[in-house]
N, C-alpha and C positions, 0 to 999 in steps of 0.2 A: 486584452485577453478575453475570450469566451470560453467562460468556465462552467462547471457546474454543480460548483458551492452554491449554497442552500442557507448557511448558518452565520454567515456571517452579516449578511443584509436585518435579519431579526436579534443582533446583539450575541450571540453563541459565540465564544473563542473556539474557532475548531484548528486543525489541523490547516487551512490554505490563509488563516488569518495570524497564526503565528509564523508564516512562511512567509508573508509579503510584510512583517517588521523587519528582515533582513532583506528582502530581496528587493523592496522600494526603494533603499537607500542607491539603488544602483541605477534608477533612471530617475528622470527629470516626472514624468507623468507614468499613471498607466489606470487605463480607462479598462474595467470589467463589466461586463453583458454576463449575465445571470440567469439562472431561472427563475421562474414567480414564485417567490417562499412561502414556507407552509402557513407565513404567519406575517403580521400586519408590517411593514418596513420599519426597522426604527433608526437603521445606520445607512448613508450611502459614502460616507469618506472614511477612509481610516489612514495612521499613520498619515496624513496631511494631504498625501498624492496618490493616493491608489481611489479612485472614483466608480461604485457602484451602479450600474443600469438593470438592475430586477427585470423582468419581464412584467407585461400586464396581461399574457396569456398565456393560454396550457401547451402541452408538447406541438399539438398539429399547427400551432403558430407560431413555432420558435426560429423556423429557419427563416420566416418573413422578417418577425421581428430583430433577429440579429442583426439581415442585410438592411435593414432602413436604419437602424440606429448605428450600428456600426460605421455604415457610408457618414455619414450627417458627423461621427465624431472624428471619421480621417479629415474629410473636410474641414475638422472645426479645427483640433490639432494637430494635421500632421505626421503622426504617428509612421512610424519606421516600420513596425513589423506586426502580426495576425498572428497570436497565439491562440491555436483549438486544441482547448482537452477532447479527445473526440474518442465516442464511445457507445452503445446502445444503438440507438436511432441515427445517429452522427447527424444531424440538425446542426450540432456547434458546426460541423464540418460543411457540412453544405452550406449555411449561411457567412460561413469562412472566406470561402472560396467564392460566393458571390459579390461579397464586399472587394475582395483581391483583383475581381476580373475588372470590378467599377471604379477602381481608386486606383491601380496598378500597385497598392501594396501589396509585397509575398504576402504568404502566408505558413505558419509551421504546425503540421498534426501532428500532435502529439498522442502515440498508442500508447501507453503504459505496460496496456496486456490485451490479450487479447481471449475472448471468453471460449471456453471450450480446450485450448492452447495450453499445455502439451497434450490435455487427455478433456474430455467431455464427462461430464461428471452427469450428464442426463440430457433427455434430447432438447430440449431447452437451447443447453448451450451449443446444441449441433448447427440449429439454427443461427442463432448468434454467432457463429463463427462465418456462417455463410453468410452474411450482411456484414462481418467486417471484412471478409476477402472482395464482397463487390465494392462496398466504400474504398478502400484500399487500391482496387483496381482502378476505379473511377478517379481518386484525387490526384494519381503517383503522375498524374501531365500537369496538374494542377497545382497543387503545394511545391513549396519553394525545398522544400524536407518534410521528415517523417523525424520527431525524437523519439527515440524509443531510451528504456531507463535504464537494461543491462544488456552483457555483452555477447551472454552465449544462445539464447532464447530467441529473443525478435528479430535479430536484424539477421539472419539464416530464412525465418521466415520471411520476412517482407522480401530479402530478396527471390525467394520461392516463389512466390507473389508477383515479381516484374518490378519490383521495384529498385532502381539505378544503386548500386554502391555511391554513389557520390551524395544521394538524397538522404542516406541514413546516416543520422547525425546521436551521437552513444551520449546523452548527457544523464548521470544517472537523478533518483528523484527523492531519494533519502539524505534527510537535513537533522540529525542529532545534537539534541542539546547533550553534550556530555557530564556537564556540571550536575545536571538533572539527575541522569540518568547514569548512572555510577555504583560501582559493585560495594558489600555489603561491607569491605575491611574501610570503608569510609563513615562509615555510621556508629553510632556508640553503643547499641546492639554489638557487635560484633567487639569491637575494642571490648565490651564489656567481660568476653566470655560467652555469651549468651546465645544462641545457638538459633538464626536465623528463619531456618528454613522450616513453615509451615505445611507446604504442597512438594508433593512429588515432581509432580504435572502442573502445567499450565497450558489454558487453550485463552487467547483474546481474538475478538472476532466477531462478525455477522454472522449467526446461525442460520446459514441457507448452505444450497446443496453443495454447492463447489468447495466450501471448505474442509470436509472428509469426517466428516462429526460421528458417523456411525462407524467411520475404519477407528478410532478414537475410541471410543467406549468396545469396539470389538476387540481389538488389540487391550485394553485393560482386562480381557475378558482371560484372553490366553496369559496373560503374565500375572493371574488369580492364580494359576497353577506351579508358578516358575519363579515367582518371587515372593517376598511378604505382600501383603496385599499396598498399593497405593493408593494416594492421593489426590485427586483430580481437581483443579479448579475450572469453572469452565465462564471467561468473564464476556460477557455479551447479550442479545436478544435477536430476535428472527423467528422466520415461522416455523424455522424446521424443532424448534425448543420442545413442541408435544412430543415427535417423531423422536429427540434424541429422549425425554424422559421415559417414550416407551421401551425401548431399548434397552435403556438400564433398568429398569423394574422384570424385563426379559431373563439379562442375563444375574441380575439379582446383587448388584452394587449401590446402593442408593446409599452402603454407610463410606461409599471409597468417594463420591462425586459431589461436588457443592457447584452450585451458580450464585453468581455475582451479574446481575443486570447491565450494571451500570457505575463504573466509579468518576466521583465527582474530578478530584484533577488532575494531572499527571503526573505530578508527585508520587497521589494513592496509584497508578499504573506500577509507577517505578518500585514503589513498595511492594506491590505485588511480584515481580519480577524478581526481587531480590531475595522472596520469600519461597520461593521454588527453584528446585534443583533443574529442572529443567523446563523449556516451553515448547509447544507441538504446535506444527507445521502439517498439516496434512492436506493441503488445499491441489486440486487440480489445475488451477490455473490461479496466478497472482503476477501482481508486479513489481513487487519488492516479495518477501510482505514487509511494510515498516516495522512490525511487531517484534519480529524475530530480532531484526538486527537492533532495537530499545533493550530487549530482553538482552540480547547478548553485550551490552554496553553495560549491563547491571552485573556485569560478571557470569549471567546464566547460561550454559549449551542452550542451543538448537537442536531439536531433530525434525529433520524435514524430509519433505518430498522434494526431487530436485527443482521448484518452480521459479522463477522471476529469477532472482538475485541471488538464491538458494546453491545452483548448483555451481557456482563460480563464487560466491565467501567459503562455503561449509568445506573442510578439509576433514575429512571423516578419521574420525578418532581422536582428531587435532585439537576443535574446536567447539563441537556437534557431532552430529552423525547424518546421512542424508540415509531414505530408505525409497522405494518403490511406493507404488500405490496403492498395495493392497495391506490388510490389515496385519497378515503374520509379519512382510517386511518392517513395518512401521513397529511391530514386538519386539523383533528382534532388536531392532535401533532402538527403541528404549530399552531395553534389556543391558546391549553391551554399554550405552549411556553411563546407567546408573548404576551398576553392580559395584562399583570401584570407587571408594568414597577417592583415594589420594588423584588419581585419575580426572575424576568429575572435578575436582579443584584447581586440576592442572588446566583442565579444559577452557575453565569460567576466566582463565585470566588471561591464555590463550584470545578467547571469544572476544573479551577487551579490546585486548591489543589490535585483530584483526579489523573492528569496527570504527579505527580513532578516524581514519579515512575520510569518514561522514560527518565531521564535525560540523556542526552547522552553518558558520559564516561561511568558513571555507568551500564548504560543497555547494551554498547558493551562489558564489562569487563565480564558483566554474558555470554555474546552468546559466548567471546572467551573459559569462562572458562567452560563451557558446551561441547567444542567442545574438550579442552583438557582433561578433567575427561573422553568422549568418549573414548579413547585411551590410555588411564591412566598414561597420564601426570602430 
């Protein structure tokens, strides 16, 4: 695999390190090429078979450093197949595809999402979308396939793009622990009587531009007038954090919004979740998001924009609500959300049920066995 986990070479459990305790158990080896971490190495095996290769240099030497060590470990094991998370710079990709040309192993790009896709959130991501349509253009003779994570978003794209129907390979990339992550009639709060829900609102997230942080506190701004005032939790860091607290000091909410930095473990996530009536989607471009669908495992709606994985779970009125991308649509969806306590209840179990899908084993057993039918194992 060349990935570009960060956290898991300096000791951090993140998200791709709880993903390979399931997803090791399905091959024999799997050798990971990394970026040079922010911080001194302290792990390079984990789970017994998954073998980390950090970089020893910065971006402009990543696509070297992939194809030299990558070639040196097909020769050394073997290895069946070239997993690129491929993204930004696509460096994973390029050095992907050199290793592939040198060893005659395929290789598999893996989009998740793509920046800018369905809407550009700044010209930023204008650009960004233009480097992933020439990567794209350039790899689609090259890679063995493209995964993309859901069904109705990317792979219209990519074929827009030139890229074969036969090469788009729909393996989705959300792995829930459901044990975890589980609605509040499971907790003794609830059994107790006691009456959960802390926040109105929930936002989790990188606070940068593509996630719609100001349609967020604008839309709270119009439903000041249309409903009792709410509750906003907003859990995350990013630069855009000045940008959103000026915002609110604007429109004069600072006693409806709280941030949370940072929670310790996913537990405190799931608590959070369970703790609000609903959680907000407002991103221009994702690929899941994982957020929504944890949230909605905890028994909570979604309201979203239709992105990633968004507009193919969210059955509006059903489960969540989906909304457009400007601030009144996204009002209104919270609006008809939470007006309706028996509704909202109806929703949250609803939301459950539609998310059992992603159960964890189960959904890494499909991405590995998608990965071995590639190569027809």
């Amino acid at each position: 695999m060349v990935s570009g986990d960060r956290q898991t070479t300096v000791g951090e459990v993140g998200p791709f390190h709880a993903m390979q305790a399931e997803f090791s158990t399905h091959f024999e080896r799997i050798d990971v090429i990394c970026p040079k971490p922010p911080k001194r190495v302290s792990v390079k095996t984990i789970h017994e078979n998954v073998h980390f290769h950090p970089a020893s240099c910065g971006r402009l030497g990543m696509r070297s450093y992939i194809a030299k060590v990558g070639v040196d470990l097909v020769r050394e094991h073997a290895h069946d197949l070239i997993v690129s998370h491929d993204y930004g710079w696509f460096y994973n990709g390029l050095g992907s595809a050199a290793i592939s040309a040198k060893t005659g192993v395929p290789y598999l790009s893996e989009i998740h999402h793509v920046p800018g896709f369905p809407m550009a959130a700044d010209r930023r991501e204008v650009f960004d979308r233009f480097i992933a349509r020439r990567y794209i253009g350039w790899a689609k003779s090259r890679a063995a396939a493209f995964r993309v994570v859901n069904k109705k978003e990317m792979p219209p794209l990519l074929r827009q793009w030139g890229v074969p129907e036969f090469k788009i390979l729909v393996l989705g990339s959300l792995y829930i622990d459901l044990d975890l992550f589980h609605p509040f009639s499971d907790v003794p709060e609830a059994v107790a009587g006691v009456s959960p829900k802390k926040w109105d609102l929930v936002f989790v997230g990188r606070l940068v531009s593509n996630k719609g942080l100001i349609q967020i506190i604008d839309a709270l701004y119009q439903l000041k007038y249309r409903m009792r005032p709410l509750k906003l939790l907003i859990v995350g860091r990013g630069p855009m954090r000045r940008a959103v607290e000026k915002r609110i000091r604007e429109r004069e909410l600072e006693s409806q919004v709280e941030f949370v930095e940072w929670l310790e473990t996913p537990k405190d996530l799931a608590d959070v979740y369970r703790a609000s009536r609903a959680i907000l989607c407002a991103s221009t471009c994702e690929g899941g998001p994982r957020v929504t669908v944890e949230a909605m495992a905890c028994g909570t709606p979604a309201v979203s924009t239709p992105v990633g994985i968004m507009g193919e779970l969210i059955e509006d009125g059903k489960n969540g609500a989906l909304c457009r991308f400007d601030f009144a649509s996204l009002a209104t969806a919270i609006e008809r959300t939470l007006i309706d306590e028996v509704k909202l209840a109806t929703m949250g179990v609803r939301a459950r049920a539609d998310v059992l899908q992603f159960e964890y084993s189960e959904a890494i057993a499909r991405y590995a066995d998608g990965l071995k039918k590639l190569v027809g194992k």
